[in-house]
Biopython code that builds the backbone (N, CA, C, O; Angstrom):
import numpy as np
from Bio.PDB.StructureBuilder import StructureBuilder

atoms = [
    (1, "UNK", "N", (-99.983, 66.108, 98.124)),
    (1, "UNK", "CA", (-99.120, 65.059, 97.634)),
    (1, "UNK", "C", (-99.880, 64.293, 96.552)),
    (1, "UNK", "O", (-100.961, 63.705, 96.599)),
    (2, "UNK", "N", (-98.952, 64.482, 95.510)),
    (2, "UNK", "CA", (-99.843, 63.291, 94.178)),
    (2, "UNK", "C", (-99.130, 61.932, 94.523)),
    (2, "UNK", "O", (-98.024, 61.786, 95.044)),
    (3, "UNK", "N", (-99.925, 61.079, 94.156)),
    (3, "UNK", "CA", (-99.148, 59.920, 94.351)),
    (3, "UNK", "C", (-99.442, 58.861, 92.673)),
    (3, "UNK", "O", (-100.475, 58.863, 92.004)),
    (4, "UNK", "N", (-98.195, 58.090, 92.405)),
    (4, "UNK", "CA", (-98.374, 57.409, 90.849)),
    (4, "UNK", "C", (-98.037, 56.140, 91.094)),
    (4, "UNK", "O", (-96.937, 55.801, 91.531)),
    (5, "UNK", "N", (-99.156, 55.225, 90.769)),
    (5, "UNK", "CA", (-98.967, 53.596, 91.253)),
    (5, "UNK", "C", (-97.758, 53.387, 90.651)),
    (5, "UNK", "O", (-97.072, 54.191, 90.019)),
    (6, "UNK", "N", (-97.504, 51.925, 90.970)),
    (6, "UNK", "CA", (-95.924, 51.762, 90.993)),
    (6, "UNK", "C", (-96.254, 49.948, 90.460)),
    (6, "UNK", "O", (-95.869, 49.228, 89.539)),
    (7, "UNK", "N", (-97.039, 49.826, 91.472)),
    (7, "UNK", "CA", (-97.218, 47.873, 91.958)),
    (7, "UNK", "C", (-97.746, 47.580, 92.291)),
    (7, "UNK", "O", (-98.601, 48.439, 92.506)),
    (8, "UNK", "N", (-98.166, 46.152, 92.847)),
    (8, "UNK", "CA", (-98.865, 45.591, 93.967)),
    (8, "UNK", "C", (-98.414, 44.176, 93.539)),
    (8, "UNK", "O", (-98.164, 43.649, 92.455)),
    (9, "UNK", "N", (-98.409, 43.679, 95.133)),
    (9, "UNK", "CA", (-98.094, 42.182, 95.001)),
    (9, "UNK", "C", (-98.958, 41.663, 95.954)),
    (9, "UNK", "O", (-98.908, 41.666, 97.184)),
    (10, "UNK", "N", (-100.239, 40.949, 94.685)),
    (10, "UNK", "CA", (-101.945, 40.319, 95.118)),
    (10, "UNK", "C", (-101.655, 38.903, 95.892)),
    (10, "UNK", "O", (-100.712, 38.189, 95.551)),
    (11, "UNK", "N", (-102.276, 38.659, 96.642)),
    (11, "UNK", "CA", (-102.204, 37.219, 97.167)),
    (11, "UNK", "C", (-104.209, 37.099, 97.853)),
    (11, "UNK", "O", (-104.843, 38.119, 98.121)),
    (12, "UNK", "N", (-104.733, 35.843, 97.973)),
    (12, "UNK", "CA", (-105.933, 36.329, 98.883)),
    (12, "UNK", "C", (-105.742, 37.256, 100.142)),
    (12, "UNK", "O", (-104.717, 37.253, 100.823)),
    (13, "UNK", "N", (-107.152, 38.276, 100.441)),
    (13, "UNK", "CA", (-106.666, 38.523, 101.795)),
    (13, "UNK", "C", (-105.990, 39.391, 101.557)),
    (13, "UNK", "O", (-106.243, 40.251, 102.401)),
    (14, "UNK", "N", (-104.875, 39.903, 100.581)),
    (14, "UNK", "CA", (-104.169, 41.067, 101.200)),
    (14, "UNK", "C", (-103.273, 41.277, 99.527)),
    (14, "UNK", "O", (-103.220, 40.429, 98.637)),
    (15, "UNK", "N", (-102.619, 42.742, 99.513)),
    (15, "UNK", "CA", (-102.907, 43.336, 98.541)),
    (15, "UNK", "C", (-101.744, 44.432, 98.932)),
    (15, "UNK", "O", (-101.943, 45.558, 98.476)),
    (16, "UNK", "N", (-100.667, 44.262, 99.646)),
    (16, "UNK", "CA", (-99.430, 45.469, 99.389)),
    (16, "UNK", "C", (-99.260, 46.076, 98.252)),
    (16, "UNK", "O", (-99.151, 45.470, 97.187)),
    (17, "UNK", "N", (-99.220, 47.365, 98.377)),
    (17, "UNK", "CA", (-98.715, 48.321, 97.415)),
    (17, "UNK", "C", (-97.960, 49.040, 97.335)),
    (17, "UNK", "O", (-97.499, 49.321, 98.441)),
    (18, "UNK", "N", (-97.287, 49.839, 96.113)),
    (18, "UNK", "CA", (-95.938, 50.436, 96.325)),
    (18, "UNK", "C", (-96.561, 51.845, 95.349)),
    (18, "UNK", "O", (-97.135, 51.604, 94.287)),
    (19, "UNK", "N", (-96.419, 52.978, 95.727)),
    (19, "UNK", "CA", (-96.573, 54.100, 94.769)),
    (19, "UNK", "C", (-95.396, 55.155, 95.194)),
    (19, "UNK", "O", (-94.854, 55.014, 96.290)),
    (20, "UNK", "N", (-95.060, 56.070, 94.435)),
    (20, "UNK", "CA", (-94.111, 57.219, 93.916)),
    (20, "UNK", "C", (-94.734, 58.384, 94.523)),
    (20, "UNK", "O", (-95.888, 58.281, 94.938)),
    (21, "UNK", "N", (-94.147, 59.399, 94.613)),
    (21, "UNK", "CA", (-95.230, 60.590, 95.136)),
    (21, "UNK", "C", (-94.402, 62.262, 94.502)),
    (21, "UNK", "O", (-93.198, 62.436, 94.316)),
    (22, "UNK", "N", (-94.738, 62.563, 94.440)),
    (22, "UNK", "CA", (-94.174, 64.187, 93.815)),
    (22, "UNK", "C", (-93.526, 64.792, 94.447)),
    (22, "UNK", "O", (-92.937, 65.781, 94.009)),
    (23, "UNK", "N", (-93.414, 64.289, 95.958)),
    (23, "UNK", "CA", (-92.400, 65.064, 96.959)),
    (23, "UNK", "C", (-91.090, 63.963, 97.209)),
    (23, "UNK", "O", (-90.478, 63.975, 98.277)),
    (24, "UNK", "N", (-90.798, 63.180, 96.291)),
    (24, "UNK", "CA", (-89.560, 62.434, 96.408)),
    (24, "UNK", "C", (-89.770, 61.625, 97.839)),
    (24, "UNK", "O", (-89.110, 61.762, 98.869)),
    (25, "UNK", "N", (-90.880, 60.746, 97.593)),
    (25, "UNK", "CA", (-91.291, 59.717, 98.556)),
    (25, "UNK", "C", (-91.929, 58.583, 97.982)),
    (25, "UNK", "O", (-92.487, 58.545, 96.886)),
    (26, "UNK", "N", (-91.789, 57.552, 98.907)),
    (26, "UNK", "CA", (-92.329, 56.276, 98.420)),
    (26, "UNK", "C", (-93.973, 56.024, 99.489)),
    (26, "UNK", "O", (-94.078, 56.192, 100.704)),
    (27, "UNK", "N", (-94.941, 55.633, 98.611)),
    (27, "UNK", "CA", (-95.417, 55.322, 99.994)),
    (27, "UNK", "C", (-96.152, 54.427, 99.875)),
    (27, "UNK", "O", (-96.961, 54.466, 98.948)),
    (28, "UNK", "N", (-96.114, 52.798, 101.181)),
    (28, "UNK", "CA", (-96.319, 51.595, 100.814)),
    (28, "UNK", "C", (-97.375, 50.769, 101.698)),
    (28, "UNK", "O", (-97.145, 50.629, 102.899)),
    (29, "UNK", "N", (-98.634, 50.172, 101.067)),
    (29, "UNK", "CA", (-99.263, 49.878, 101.828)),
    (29, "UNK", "C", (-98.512, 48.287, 102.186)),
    (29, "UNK", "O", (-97.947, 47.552, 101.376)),
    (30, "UNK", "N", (-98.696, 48.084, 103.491)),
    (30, "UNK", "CA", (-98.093, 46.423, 103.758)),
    (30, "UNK", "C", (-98.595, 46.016, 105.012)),
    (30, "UNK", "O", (-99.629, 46.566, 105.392)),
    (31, "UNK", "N", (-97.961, 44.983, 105.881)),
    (31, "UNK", "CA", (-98.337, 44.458, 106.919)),
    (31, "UNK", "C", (-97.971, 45.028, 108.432)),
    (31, "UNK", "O", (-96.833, 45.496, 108.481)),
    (32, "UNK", "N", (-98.630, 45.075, 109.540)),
    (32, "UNK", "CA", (-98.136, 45.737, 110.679)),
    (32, "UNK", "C", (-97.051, 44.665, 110.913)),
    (32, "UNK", "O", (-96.673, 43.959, 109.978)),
    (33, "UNK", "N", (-96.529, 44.537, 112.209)),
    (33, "UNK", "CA", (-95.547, 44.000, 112.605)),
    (33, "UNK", "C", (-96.485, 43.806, 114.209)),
    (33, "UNK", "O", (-97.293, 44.521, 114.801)),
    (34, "UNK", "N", (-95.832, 42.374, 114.495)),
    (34, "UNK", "CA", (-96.587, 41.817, 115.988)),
    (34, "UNK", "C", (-95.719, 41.988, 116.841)),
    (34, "UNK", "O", (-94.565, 42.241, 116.495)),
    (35, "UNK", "N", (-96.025, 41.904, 117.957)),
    (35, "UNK", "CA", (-95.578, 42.838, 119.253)),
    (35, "UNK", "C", (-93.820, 42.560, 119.087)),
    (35, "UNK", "O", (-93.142, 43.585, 119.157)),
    (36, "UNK", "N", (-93.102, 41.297, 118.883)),
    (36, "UNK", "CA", (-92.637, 40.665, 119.283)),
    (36, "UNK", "C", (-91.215, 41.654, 118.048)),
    (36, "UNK", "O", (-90.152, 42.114, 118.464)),
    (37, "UNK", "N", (-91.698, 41.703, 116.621)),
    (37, "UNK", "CA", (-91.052, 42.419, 115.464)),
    (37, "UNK", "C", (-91.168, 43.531, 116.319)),
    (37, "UNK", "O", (-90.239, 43.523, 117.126)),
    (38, "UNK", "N", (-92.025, 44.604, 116.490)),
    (38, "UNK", "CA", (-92.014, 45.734, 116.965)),
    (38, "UNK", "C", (-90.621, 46.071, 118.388)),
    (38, "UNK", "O", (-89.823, 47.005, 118.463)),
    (39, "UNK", "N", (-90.797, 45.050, 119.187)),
    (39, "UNK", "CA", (-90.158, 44.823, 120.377)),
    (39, "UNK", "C", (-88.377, 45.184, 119.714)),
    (39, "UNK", "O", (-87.636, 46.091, 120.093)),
    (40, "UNK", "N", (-88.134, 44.269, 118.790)),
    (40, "UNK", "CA", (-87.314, 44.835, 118.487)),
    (40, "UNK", "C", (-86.430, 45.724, 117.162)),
    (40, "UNK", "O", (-85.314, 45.597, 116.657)),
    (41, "UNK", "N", (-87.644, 46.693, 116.938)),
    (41, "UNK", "CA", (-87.522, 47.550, 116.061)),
    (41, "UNK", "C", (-87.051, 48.675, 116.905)),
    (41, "UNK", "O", (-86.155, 49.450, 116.571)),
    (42, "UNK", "N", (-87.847, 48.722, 118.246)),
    (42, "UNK", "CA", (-87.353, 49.643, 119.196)),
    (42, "UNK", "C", (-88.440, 50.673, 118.929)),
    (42, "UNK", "O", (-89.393, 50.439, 118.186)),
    (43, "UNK", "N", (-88.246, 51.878, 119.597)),
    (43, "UNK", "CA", (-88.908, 53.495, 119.473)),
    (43, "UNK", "C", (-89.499, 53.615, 117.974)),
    (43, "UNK", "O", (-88.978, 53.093, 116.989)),
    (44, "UNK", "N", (-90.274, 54.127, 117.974)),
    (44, "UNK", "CA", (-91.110, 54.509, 116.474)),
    (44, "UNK", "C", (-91.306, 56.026, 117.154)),
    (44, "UNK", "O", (-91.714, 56.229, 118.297)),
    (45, "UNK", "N", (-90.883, 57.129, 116.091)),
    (45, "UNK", "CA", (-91.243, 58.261, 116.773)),
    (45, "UNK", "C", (-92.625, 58.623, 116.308)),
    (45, "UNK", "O", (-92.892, 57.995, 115.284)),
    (46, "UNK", "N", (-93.615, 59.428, 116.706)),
    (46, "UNK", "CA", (-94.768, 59.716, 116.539)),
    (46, "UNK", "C", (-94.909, 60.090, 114.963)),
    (46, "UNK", "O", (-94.296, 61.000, 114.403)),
    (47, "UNK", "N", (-95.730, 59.311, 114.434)),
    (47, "UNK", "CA", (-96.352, 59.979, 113.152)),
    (47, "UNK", "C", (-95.739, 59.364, 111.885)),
    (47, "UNK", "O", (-95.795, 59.772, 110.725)),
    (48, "UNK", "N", (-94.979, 57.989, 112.536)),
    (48, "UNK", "CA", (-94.263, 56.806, 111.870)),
    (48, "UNK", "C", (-95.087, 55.969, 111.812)),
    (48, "UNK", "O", (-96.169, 56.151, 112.371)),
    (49, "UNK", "N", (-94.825, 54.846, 111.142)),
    (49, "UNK", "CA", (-95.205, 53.634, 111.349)),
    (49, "UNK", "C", (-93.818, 52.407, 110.624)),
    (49, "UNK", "O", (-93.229, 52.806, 109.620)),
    (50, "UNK", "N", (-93.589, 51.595, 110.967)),
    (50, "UNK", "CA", (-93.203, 50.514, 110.800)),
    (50, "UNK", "C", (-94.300, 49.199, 110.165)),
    (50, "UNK", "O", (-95.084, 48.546, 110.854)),
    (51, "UNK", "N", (-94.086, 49.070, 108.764)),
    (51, "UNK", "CA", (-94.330, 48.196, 108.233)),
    (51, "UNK", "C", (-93.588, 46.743, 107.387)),
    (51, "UNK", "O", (-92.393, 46.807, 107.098)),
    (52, "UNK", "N", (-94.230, 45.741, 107.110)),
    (52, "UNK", "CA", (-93.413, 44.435, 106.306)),
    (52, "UNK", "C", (-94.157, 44.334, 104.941)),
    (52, "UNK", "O", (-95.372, 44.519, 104.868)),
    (53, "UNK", "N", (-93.350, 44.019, 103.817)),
    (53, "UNK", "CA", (-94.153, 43.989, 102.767)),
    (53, "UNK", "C", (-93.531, 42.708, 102.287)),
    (53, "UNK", "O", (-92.492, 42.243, 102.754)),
    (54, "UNK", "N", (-94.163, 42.229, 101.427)),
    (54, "UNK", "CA", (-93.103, 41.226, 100.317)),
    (54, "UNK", "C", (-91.995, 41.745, 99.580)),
    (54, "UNK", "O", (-92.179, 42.776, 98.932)),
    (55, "UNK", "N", (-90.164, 40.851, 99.572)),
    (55, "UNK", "CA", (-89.699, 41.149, 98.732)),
    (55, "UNK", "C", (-89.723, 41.753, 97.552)),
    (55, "UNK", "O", (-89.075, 42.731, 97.179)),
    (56, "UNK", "N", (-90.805, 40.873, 96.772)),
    (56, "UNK", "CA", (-91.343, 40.868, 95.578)),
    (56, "UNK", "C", (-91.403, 42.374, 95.207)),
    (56, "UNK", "O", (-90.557, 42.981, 94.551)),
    (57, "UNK", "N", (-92.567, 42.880, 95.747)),
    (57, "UNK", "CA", (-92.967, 44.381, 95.890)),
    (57, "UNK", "C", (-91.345, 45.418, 95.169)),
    (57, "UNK", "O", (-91.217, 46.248, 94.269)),
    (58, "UNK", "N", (-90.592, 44.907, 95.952)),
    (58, "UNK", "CA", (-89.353, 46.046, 95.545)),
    (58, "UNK", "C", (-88.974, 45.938, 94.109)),
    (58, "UNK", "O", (-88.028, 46.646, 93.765)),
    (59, "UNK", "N", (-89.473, 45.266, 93.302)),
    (59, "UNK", "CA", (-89.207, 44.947, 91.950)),
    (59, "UNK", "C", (-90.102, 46.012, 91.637)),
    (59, "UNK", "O", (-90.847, 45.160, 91.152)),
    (60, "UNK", "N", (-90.582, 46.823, 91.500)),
    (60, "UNK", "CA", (-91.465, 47.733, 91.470)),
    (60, "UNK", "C", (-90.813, 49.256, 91.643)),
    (60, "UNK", "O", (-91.283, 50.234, 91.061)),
    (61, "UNK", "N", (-89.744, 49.307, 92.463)),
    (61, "UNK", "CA", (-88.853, 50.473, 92.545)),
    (61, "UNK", "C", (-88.214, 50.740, 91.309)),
    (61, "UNK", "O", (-87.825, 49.882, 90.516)),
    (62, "UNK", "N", (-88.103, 52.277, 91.148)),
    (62, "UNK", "CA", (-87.187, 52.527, 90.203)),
    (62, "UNK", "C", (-85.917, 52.809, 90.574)),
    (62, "UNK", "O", (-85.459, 53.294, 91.608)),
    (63, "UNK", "N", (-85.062, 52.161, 88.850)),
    (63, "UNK", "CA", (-83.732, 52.361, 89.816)),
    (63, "UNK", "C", (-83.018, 53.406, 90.185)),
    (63, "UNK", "O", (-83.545, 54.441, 89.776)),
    (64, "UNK", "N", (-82.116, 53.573, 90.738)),
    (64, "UNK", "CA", (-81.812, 54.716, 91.530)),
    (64, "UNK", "C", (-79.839, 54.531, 91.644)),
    (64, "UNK", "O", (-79.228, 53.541, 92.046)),
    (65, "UNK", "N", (-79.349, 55.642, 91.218)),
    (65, "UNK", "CA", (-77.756, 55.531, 91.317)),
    (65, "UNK", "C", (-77.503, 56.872, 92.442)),
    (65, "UNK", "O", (-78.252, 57.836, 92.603)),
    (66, "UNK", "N", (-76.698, 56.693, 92.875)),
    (66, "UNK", "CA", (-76.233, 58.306, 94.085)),
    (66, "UNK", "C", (-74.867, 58.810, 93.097)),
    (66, "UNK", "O", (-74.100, 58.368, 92.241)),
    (67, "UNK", "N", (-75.066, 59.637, 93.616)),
    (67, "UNK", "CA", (-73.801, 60.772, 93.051)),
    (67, "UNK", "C", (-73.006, 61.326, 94.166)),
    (67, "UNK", "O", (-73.139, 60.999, 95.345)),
    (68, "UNK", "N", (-72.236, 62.122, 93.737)),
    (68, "UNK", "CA", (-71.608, 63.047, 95.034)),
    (68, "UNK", "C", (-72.373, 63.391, 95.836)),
    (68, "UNK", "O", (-73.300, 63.969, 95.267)),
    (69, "UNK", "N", (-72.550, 63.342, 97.240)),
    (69, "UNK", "CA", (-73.536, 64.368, 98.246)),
    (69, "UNK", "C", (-74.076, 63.166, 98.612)),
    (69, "UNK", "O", (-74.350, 63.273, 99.808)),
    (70, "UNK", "N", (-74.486, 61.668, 98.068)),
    (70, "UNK", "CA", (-74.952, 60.812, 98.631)),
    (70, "UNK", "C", (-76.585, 61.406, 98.047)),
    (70, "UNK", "O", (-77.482, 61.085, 98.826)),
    (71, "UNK", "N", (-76.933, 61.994, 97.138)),
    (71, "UNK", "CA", (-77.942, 62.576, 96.990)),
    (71, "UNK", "C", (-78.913, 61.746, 95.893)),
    (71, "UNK", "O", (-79.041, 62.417, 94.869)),
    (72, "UNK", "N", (-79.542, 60.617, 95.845)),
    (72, "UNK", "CA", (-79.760, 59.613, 94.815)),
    (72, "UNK", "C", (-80.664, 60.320, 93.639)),
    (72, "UNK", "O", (-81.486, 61.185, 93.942)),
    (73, "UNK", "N", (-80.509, 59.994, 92.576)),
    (73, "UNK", "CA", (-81.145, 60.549, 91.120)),
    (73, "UNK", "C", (-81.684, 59.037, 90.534)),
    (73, "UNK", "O", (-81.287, 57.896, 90.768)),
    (74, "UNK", "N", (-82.460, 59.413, 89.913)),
    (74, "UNK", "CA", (-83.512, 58.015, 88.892)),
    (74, "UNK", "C", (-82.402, 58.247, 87.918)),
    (74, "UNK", "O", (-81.975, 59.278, 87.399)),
    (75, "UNK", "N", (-81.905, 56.419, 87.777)),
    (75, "UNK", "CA", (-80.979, 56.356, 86.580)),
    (75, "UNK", "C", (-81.766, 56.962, 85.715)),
    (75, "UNK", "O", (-82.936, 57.279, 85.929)),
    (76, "UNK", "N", (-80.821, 57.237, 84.184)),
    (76, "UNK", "CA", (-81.623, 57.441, 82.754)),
    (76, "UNK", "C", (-81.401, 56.261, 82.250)),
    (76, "UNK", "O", (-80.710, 55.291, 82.560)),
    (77, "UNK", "N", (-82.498, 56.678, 80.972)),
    (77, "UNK", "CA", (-82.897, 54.931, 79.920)),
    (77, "UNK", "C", (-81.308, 55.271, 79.691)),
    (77, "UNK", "O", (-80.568, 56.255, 79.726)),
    (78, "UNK", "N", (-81.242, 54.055, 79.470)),
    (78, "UNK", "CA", (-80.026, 53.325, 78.204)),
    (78, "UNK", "C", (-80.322, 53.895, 76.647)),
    (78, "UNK", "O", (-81.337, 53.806, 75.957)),
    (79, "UNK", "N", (-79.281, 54.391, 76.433)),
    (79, "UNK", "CA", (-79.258, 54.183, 74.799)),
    (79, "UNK", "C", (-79.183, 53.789, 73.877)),
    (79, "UNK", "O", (-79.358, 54.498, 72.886)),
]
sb = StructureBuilder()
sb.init_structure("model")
sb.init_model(0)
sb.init_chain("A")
sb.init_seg("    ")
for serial, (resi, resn, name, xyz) in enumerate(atoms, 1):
    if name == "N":
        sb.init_residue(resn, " ", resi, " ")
    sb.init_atom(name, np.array(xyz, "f"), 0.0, 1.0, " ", f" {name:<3s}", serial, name[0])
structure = sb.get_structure()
């Protein structure tokens, strides 16, 4: 998996990140979740994790329109 930075939203202490990856994935460093968030996130199946990031961070996504099939494509530039 290649992965291509995207973002980060710096604060002291901590440093979420957002990158792109070549297999049509996102993948984001952020905060765990305490017992209490987890409690009711419910089941995590093995080899998951459940994380929290800042809003902010999603400004960093590219945008994205769906088509037929529900199958999402990276808008194109504007002309």
């Amino acid at each position: 998996m290649r992965l291509r930075f995207l973002g980060k939203h710096s604060a002291p202490d901590n440093s979420p990140t957002l990158w792109d990856t070549d297999e049509g994935q996102y993948v984001i460093q952020g905060f765990g979740l305490d017992a209490d968030a987890l409690a009711q996130v419910g089941h995590i199946p093995h080899g998951e994790a459940v994380i929290r990031v800042p809003k902010e961070l999603m400004r960093y996504l590219p945008e994205v329109r769906h088509h037929a099939g529900n199958r999402p494509e990276a808008a194109e530039p504007a002309r």
